[in-house]
N, C-alpha and C positions, 0 to 999 in steps of 0.2 A: 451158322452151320460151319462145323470145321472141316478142311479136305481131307479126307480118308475115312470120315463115319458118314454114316448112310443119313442119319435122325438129326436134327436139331436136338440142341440140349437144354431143356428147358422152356417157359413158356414165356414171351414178353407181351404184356399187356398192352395194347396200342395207345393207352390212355399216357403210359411213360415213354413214349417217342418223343422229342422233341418235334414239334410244328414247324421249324424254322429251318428242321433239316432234314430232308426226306429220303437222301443219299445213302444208299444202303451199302458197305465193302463186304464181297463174295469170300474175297481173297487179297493176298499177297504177296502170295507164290507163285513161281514162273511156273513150275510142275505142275503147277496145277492146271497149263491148261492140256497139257499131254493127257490127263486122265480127269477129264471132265468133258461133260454137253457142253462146255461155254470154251470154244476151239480160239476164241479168240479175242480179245478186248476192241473194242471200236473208242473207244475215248470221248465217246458223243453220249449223252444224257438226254433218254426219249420221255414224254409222260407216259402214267398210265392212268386211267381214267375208271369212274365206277359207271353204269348204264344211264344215272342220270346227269352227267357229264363233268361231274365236280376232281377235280383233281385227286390223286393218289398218293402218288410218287415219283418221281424218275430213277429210270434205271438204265444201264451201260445198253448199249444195243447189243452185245454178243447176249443179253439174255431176251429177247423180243422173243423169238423162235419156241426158245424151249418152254417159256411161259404162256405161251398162242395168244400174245397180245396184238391188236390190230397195229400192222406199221405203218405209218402215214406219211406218205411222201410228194413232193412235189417236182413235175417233169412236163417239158416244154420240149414243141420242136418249131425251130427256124424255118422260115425257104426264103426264097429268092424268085423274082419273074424274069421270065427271059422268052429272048424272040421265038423260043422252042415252046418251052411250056411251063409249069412252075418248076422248078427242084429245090431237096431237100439238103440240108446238112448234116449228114449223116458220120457222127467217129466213129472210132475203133477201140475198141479197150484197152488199156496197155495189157502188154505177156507180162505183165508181172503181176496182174492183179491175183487176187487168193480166189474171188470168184467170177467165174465166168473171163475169162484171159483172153484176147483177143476176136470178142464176139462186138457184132455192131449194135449201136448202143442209139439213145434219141438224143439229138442237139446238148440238151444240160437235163440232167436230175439228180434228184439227192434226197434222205430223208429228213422230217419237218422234226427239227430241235425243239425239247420241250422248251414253249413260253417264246415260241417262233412265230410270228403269224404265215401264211402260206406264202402270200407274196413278198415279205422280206427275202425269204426262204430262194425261193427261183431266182430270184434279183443276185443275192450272193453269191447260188451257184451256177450263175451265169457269167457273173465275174469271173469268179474262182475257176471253173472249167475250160471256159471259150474266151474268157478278157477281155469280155462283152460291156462297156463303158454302163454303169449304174443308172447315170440320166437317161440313155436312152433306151432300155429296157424296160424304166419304168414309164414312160412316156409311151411305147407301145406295146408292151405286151398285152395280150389278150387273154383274159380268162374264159376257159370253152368248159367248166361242171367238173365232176368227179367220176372217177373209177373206182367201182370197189369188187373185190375178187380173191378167190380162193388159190392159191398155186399149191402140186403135190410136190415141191420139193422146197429142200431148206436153201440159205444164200448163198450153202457150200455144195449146191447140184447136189446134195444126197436125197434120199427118201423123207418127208418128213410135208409139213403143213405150215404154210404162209398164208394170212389174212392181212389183205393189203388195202390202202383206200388211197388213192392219188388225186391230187390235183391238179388238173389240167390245164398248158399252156400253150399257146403259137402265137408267131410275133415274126413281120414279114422283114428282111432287114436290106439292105441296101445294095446292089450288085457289089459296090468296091469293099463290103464291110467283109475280112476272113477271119473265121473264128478260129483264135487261139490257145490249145493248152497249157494250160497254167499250171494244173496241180499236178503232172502226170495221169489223170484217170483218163487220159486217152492218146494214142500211138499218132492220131492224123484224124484229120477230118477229108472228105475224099470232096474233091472237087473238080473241074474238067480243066488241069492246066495238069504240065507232069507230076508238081506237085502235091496238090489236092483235088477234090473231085467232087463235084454235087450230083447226087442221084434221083434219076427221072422218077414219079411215080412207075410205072413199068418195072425200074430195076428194084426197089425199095418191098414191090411184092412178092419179085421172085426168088427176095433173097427173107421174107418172110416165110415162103412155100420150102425154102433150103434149111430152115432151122439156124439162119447166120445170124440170129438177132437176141439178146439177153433176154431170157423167159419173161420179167413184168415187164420189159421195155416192149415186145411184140404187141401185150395188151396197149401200148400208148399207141403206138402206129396202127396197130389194126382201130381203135376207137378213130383215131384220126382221119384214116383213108375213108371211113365211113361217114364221117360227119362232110369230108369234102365228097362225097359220093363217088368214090375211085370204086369203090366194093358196096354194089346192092343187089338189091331182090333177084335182079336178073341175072348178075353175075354171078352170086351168091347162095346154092339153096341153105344153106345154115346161116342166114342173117339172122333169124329172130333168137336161132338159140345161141350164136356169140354176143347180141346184145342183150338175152338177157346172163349172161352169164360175167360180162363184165359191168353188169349191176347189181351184185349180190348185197342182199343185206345179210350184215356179222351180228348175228346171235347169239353173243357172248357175254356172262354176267362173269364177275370176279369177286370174290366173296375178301374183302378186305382183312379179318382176323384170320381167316385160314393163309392167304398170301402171304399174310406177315410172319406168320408161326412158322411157316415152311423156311422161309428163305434167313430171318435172322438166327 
């Protein structure tokens, strides 16, 4: 596809793709992203997958969205016990991110790089975000299932459709352990010195009920607070329709020659 026609030119046979490289270029034009669905490059190589789960392709994440490919991600949250009660480790997003700029965010998450396994994944970006030592993350982290769920908007808050599947993590860590940002995707972690600050369950809700929390991270903390029983039946009357709704199955077939015709 060249930018500024609407059509592909031409038909490629998937039989003449090369196997060895499945990398597909949109573009290489800076204007091009002024005047395209694809607002942005992310530099990260996702798979896509066909229903019986055999590999596709990889493609840049600025195109997940507009293709309604499932994004698959992996997100963990920390605490702490203390003579009060557990708390969390809660950051902040830096003001400079493109989405979602200073909202509270969960411990570490990030999305699963094609030919990533899940837990390499969370291990890295536990490093990478909090400077969270490799040995010991992978020596306790705990794997708690998956998320899977619809959001009505795109990764730039616009109007639009996410099909998300996460994989879930907690991992209890040490009173004297502070997590530190590493890559800038976070302003502070808030913790109770003037510093930083850890947040009680108690606060962690109400700032759930305020809309202070990145749209799929809320789904990790509300599955959370649920599984440690902060949020049930009794406190809850829409328990059974938030859990079933952050267990959706994605009903989505991809039709290989038509994806390939479109986009080369």
């Amino acid at each position: 596809m060249i930018s500024g026609f609407p059509a592909p030119f031409g038909y490629v046979h998937t039989s003449t793709i090369p196997k060895t490289n499945k990398t597909l270029t949109l573009t290489s034009s800076k204007i091009f992203h002024a005047n395209s669905t694809f607002s942005r490059w992310c530099n990260e190589l996702f798979p896509v997958y066909f229903s019986s789960g055999s590999h596709i392709l990889d493609l840049d994440g600025a195109g997940v969205d507009a293709f309604g490919i499932v994004n698959c991600g992996c997100h963990f949250i920390a605490y702490v016990t203390t003579s009060e009660c557990r708390k969390y480790w809660v950051p902040r997003r830096a003001k400079t991110k493109m989405s979602f700029p200073g909202m509270l965010d969960n411990t570490v998450g990030g999305s699963l790089r094609s030919a990533e396994k899940p837990l390499d994944c969370i291990v890295r970006e536990a490093e990478e975000e909090a400077g969270l030592p490799v040995q010991y993350t992978r020596a306790h982290i705990k794997a708690c299932g998956t998320l899977s769920y619809q959001m009505s908007q795109t990764v730039d808050g616009k109007l639009g459709c996410q099909h998300h599947v996460q994989y879930v993590y907690e991992m209890e860590m040490r009173p004297d352990m502070i997590p530190i940002p590493l890559d800038s995707e976070a302003d502070e972690f808030k913790r109770m010195t003037d510093e930083f600050k850890l947040m009680a369950p108690d606060e962690v809700i109400a700032a759930l009920r305020n809309g202070e929390f990145k749209l799929n991270d809320a789904m990790t903390w509300m599955a959370f607070l649920i599984r440690h029983r902060h949020v049930n039946a009794d406190n809850e009357p829409s328990l059974l329709e938030i859990c079933a709704r952050l267990h959706l199955k994605h009903d989505l077939l991809l039709c290989k020659a038509y994806f390939l015709n479109k986009i080369v």
